[in-house]
C-alpha positions in Angstrom: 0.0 0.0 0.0 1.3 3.7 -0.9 1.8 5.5 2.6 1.2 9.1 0.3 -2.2 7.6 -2.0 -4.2 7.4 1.0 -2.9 9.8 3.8 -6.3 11.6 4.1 -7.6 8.3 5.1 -4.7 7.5 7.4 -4.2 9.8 9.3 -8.4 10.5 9.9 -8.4 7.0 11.3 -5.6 6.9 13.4 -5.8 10.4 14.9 -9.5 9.1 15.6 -9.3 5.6 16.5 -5.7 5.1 16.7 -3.4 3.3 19.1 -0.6 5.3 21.1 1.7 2.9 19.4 -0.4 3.9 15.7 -0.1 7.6 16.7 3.6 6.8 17.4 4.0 5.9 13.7 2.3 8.3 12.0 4.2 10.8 13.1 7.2 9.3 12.2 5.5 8.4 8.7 4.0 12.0 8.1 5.5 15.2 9.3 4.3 17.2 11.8 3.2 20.3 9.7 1.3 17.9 7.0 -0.8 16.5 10.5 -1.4 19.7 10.9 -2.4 20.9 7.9 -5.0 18.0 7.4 -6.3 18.3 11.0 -7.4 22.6 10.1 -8.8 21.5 6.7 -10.4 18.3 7.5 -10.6 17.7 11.2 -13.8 19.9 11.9 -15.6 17.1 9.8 -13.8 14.1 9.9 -13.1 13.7 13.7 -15.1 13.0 16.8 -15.9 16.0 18.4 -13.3 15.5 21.7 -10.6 14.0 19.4 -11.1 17.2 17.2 -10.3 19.3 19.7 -7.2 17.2 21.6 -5.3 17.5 18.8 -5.9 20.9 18.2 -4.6 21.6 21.3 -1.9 19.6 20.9 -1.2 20.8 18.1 -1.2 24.7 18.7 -3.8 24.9 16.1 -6.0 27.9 17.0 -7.6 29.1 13.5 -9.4 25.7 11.5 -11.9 25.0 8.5 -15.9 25.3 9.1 -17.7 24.2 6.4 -19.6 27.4 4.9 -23.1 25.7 6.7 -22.0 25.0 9.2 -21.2 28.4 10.5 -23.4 31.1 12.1 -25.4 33.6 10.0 -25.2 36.9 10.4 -29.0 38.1 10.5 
Protein backbone atom coordinates (compact mmCIF):
# COMPACT_ATOMS: atom_id res chain seq x y z
CA UNK A 1 0.00 0.00 0.00
CA UNK A 2 1.31 3.66 -0.90
CA UNK A 3 1.75 5.50 2.64
CA UNK A 4 1.18 9.09 0.30
CA UNK A 5 -2.17 7.59 -1.99
CA UNK A 6 -4.17 7.44 0.97
CA UNK A 7 -2.89 9.76 3.84
CA UNK A 8 -6.32 11.56 4.10
CA UNK A 9 -7.59 8.31 5.12
CA UNK A 10 -4.72 7.51 7.40
CA UNK A 11 -4.19 9.82 9.25
CA UNK A 12 -8.35 10.50 9.94
CA UNK A 13 -8.40 7.04 11.28
CA UNK A 14 -5.61 6.91 13.39
CA UNK A 15 -5.85 10.43 14.90
CA UNK A 16 -9.53 9.08 15.58
CA UNK A 17 -9.28 5.60 16.46
CA UNK A 18 -5.69 5.12 16.70
CA UNK A 19 -3.42 3.27 19.09
CA UNK A 20 -0.62 5.29 21.15
CA UNK A 21 1.65 2.91 19.40
CA UNK A 22 -0.35 3.86 15.69
CA UNK A 23 -0.06 7.64 16.72
CA UNK A 24 3.61 6.84 17.41
CA UNK A 25 4.01 5.87 13.71
CA UNK A 26 2.26 8.31 12.04
CA UNK A 27 4.22 10.82 13.14
CA UNK A 28 7.17 9.26 12.25
CA UNK A 29 5.49 8.44 8.75
CA UNK A 30 4.00 12.00 8.07
CA UNK A 31 5.54 15.22 9.35
CA UNK A 32 4.26 17.24 11.80
CA UNK A 33 3.23 20.28 9.72
CA UNK A 34 1.35 17.91 7.01
CA UNK A 35 -0.84 16.49 10.51
CA UNK A 36 -1.44 19.70 10.91
CA UNK A 37 -2.39 20.94 7.89
CA UNK A 38 -5.03 18.00 7.44
CA UNK A 39 -6.33 18.35 11.05
CA UNK A 40 -7.39 22.56 10.14
CA UNK A 41 -8.82 21.47 6.75
CA UNK A 42 -10.40 18.26 7.50
CA UNK A 43 -10.57 17.75 11.23
CA UNK A 44 -13.85 19.88 11.91
CA UNK A 45 -15.59 17.06 9.84
CA UNK A 46 -13.80 14.11 9.94
CA UNK A 47 -13.13 13.74 13.67
CA UNK A 48 -15.09 12.95 16.85
CA UNK A 49 -15.87 16.03 18.45
CA UNK A 50 -13.28 15.51 21.67
CA UNK A 51 -10.61 14.04 19.37
CA UNK A 52 -11.13 17.17 17.15
CA UNK A 53 -10.33 19.29 19.74
CA UNK A 54 -7.24 17.22 21.63
CA UNK A 55 -5.29 17.46 18.84
CA UNK A 56 -5.92 20.92 18.22
CA UNK A 57 -4.61 21.63 21.32
CA UNK A 58 -1.92 19.63 20.93
CA UNK A 59 -1.22 20.82 18.07
CA UNK A 60 -1.17 24.67 18.75
CA UNK A 61 -3.80 24.90 16.10
CA UNK A 62 -5.95 27.94 17.05
CA UNK A 63 -7.59 29.09 13.50
CA UNK A 64 -9.41 25.75 11.53
CA UNK A 65 -11.93 25.03 8.51
CA UNK A 66 -15.86 25.31 9.07
CA UNK A 67 -17.71 24.24 6.43
CA UNK A 68 -19.59 27.44 4.91
CA UNK A 69 -23.07 25.67 6.68
CA UNK A 70 -22.05 25.02 9.24
CA UNK A 71 -21.16 28.39 10.54
CA UNK A 72 -23.38 31.08 12.10
CA UNK A 73 -25.41 33.62 10.03
CA UNK A 74 -25.17 36.92 10.42
CA UNK A 75 -29.00 38.11 10.53
Amino acid sequence: MNTRDYANVIIERTLDRGSWEQIRWLFGRYDRQEISNWVRQYGYRRLNERAFHYWRWLLGITEYRVPPWEQANDI
